[in-house]
BADO-907778 format. One record per residue (C-alpha): residue number from 1; x, y, z. Coordinates in steps of 0.5 Angstrom, whole numbers, plus 2048, in hexadecimal, padded with zeros to 3 digits. Each point is the difference from the previous one (the first is absolute). Layout:
REC, n, X, Y, Z
REC, NUM, X, Y, Z
...
//
This chain:
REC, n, X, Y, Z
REC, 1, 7F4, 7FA, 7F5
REC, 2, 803, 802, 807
REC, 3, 806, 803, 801
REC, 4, 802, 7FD, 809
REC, 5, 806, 804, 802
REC, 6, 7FE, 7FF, 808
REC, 7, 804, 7FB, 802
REC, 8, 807, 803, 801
REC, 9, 7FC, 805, 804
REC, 10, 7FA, 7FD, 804
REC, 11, 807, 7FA, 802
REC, 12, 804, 807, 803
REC, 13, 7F9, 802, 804
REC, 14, 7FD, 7F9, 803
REC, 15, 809, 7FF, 802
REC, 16, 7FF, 7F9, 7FC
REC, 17, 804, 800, 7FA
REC, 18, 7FF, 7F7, 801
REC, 19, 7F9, 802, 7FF
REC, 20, 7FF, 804, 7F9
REC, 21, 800, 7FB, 7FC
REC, 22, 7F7, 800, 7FE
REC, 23, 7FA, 7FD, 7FC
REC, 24, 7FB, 805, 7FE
REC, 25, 7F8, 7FE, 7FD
REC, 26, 7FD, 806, 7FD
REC, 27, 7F9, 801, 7FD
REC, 28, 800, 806, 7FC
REC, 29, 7F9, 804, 800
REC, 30, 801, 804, 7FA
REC, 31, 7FC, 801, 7FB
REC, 32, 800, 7FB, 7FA
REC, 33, 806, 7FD, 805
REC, 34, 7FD, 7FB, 805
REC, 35, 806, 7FC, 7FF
REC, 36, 805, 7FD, 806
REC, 37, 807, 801, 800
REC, 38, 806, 7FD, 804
REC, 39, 805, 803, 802
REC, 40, 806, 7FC, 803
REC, 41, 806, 804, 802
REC, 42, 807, 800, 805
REC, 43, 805, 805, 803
REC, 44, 806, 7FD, 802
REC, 45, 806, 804, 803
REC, 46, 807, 800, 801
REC, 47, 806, 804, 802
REC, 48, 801, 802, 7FA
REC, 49, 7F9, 801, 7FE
REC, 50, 7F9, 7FD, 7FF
REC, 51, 7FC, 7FD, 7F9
REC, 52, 7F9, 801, 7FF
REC, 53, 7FC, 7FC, 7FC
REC, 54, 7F8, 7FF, 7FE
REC, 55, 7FC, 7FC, 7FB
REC, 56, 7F9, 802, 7FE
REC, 57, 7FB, 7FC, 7FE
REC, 58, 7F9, 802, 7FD
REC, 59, 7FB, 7FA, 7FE
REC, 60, 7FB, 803, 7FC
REC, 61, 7F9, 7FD, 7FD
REC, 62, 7FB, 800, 7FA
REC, 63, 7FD, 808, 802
REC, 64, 808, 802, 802
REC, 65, 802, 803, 7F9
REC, 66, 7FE, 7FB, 7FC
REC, 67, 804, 7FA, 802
REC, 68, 7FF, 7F9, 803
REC, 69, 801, 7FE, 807
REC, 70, 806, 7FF, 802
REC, 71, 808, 806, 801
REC, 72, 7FF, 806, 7FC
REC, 73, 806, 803, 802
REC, 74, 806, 7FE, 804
REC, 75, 805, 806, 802
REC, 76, 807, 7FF, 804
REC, 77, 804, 805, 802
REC, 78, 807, 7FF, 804
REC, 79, 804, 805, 804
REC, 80, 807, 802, 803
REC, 81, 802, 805, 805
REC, 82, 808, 801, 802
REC, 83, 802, 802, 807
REC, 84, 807, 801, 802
REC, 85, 7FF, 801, 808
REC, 86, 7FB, 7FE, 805
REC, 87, 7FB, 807, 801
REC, 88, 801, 802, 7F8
REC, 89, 7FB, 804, 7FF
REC, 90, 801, 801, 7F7
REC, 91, 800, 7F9, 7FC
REC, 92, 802, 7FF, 7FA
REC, 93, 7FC, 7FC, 7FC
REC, 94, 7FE, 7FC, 7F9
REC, 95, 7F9, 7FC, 7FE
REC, 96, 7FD, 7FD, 7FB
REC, 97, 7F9, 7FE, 7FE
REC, 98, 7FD, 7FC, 7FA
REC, 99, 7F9, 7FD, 7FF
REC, 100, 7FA, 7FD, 7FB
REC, 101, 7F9, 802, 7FF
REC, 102, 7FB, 7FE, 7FC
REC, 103, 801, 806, 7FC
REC, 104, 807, 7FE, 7FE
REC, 105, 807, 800, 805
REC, 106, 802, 805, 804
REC, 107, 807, 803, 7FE
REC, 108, 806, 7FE, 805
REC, 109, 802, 806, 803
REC, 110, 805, 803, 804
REC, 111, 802, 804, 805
REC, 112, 805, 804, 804
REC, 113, 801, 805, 805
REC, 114, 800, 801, 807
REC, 115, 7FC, 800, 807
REC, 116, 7FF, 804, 805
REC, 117, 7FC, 7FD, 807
REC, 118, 7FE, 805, 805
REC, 119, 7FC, 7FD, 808
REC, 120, 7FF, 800, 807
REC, 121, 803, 7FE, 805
REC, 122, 7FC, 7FA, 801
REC, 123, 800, 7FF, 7F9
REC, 124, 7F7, 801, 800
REC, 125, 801, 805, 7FB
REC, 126, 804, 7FF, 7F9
REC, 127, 801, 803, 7FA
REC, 128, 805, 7FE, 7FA
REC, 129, 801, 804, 7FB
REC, 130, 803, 7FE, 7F9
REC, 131, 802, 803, 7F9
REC, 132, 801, 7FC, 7FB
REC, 133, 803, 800, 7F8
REC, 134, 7FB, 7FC, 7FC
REC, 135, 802, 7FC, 7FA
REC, 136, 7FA, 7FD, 7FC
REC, 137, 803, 7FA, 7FA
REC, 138, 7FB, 802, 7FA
REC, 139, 7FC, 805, 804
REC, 140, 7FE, 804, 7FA
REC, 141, 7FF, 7FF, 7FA
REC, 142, 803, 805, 7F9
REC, 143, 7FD, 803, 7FB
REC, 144, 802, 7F9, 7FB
REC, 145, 7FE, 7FC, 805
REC, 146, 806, 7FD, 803
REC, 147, 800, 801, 808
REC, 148, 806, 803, 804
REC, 149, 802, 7FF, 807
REC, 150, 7FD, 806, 805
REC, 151, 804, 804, 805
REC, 152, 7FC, 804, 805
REC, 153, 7FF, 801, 808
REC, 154, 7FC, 7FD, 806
REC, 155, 7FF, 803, 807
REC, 156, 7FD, 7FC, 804
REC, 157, 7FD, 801, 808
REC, 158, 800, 7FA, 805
REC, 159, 7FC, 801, 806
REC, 160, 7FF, 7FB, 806
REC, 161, 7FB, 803, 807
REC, 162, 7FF, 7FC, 806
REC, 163, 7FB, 802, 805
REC, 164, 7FD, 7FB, 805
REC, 165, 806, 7FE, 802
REC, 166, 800, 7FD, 7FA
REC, 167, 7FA, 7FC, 7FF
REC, 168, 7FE, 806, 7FA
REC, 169, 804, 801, 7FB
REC, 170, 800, 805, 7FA
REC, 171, 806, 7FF, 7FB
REC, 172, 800, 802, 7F9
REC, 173, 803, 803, 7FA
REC, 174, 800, 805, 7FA
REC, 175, 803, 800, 7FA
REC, 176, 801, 805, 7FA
REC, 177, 804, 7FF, 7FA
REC, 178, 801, 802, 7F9
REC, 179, 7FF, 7FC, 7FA
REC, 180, 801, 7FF, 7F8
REC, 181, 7F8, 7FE, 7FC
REC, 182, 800, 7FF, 7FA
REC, 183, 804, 804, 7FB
REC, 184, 803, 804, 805
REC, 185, 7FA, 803, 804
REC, 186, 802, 801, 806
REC, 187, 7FB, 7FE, 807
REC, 188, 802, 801, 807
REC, 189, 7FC, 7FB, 805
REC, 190, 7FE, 800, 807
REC, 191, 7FE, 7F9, 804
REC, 192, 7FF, 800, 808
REC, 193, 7FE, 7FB, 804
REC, 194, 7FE, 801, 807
REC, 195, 7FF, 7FA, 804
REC, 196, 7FD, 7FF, 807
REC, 197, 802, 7FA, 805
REC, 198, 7FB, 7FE, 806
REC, 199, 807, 7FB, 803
REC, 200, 7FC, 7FA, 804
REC, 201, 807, 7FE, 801
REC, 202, 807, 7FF, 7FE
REC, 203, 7FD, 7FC, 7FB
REC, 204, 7F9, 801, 7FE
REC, 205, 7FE, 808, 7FD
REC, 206, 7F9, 802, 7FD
REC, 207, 7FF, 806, 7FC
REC, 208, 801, 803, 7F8
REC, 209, 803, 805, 7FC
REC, 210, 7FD, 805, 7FC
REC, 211, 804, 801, 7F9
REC, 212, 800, 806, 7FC
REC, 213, 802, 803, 7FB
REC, 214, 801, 805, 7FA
REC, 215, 802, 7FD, 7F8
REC, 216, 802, 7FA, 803
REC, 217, 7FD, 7F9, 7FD
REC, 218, 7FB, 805, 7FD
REC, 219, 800, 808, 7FF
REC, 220, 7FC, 804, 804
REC, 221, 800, 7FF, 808
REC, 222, 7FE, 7F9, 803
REC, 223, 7FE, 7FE, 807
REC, 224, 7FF, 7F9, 802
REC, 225, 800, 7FD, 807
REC, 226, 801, 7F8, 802
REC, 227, 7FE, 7FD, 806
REC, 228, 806, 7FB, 803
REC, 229, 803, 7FB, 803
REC, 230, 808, 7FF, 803
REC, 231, 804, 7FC, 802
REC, 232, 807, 801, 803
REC, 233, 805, 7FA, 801
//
């Protein structure tokens, strides 16, 4: 599962909002993985703000976790910011994810709060940071077994860095949040994905992204790096 917020930023650093719009193939390295992934994502900025979303789409085979070929998992996520004049640097913001897996759905969520963007001049450096309340639908499950809604919170970092005058890349994000398990039991869960871009041009970039993360699919600390593909239109 990947969770792309880099659109929004990557737009402000390459200065072509019309560009942020892209197709991402990744072929995932990980252990016990070795399944691709599609990510299809767009930024689209106005006066009042922008819209982000990203559809995720892995496709498993029989030696991935059991299944036939075909989608294992499909995750969305859709995001609202708010602005009120031109050079703010504070927005207000709203989201919502939700999803399935061959494990069963993934419970909607939604998340509100604010995000604070701070750059270079020439935009070549950028880094968005955001803080967010939570709110899981039947995200724990009680002691009778009936489930109940989870209120909790989410910090997130987003990073955009260009060198080469742009023909390289490094984007990425970091997530922290808290979550209910079963019967209550609290879990705080870490996902970050760096991700570095050989641009050929303003279409065509090369490269990959290392996932990691601490008591997030699975407990424990997970590292698993993709080789891929974009393609920005």
């Amino acid at each position: 599962m990947k969770r792309i917020l880099f659109s929004l930023i990557a737009a402000m650093a390459f200065g072509t909002v019309a560009k942020a719009q892209n197709l991402q193939v990744h072929y995932d390295l990980g252990k016990e993985r070795k399944m691709i992934t599609t990510t299809l994502e767009m930024f689209k900025p106005d006066k009042y703000g922008s819209t982000f979303f990203f559809v995720d789409f892995d496709y498993s085979n029989e030696d991935n976790r059991g299944t036939e070929n075909g989608i294992s998992l499909g995750y969305m996520e859709i995001a609202r910011s708010f602005k009120w004049k031109e050079t703010q640097k504070f927005e207000p913001r709203v989201e919502f994810n939700s999803g399935g897996a061959w494990f069963g759905p993934i419970n909607n969520a939604w998340l509100v709060g604010g995000q604070y963007t701070f750059n270079t001049a020439d935009f070549s450096k950028i880094l968005t940071l955001q803080a967010n309340l939570k709110h899981i639908k039947d995200g724990t499950i009680n002691d009778d077994f009936s489930q109940e809604n989870l209120v909790g919170f989410q910090l997130t970092a987003v990073w955009a860095l260009q060198f080469m005058e742009g023909k390289l890349s490094c984007l990425g994000f970091a997530d922290f949040w808290r979550e209910d398990t079963f019967f209550g039991d609290k879990k705080y869960r870490f996902l970050t994905e760096p991700q570095l871009w050989y641009n050929f041009n303003s279409n065509f970039s090369f490269g990959g992204e290392i996932e990691m993360s601490n008591n997030f699919v699975e407990d424990g600390f997970q590292v698993n790096p993709t080789l891929a593909a974009k393609w920005t239109f």
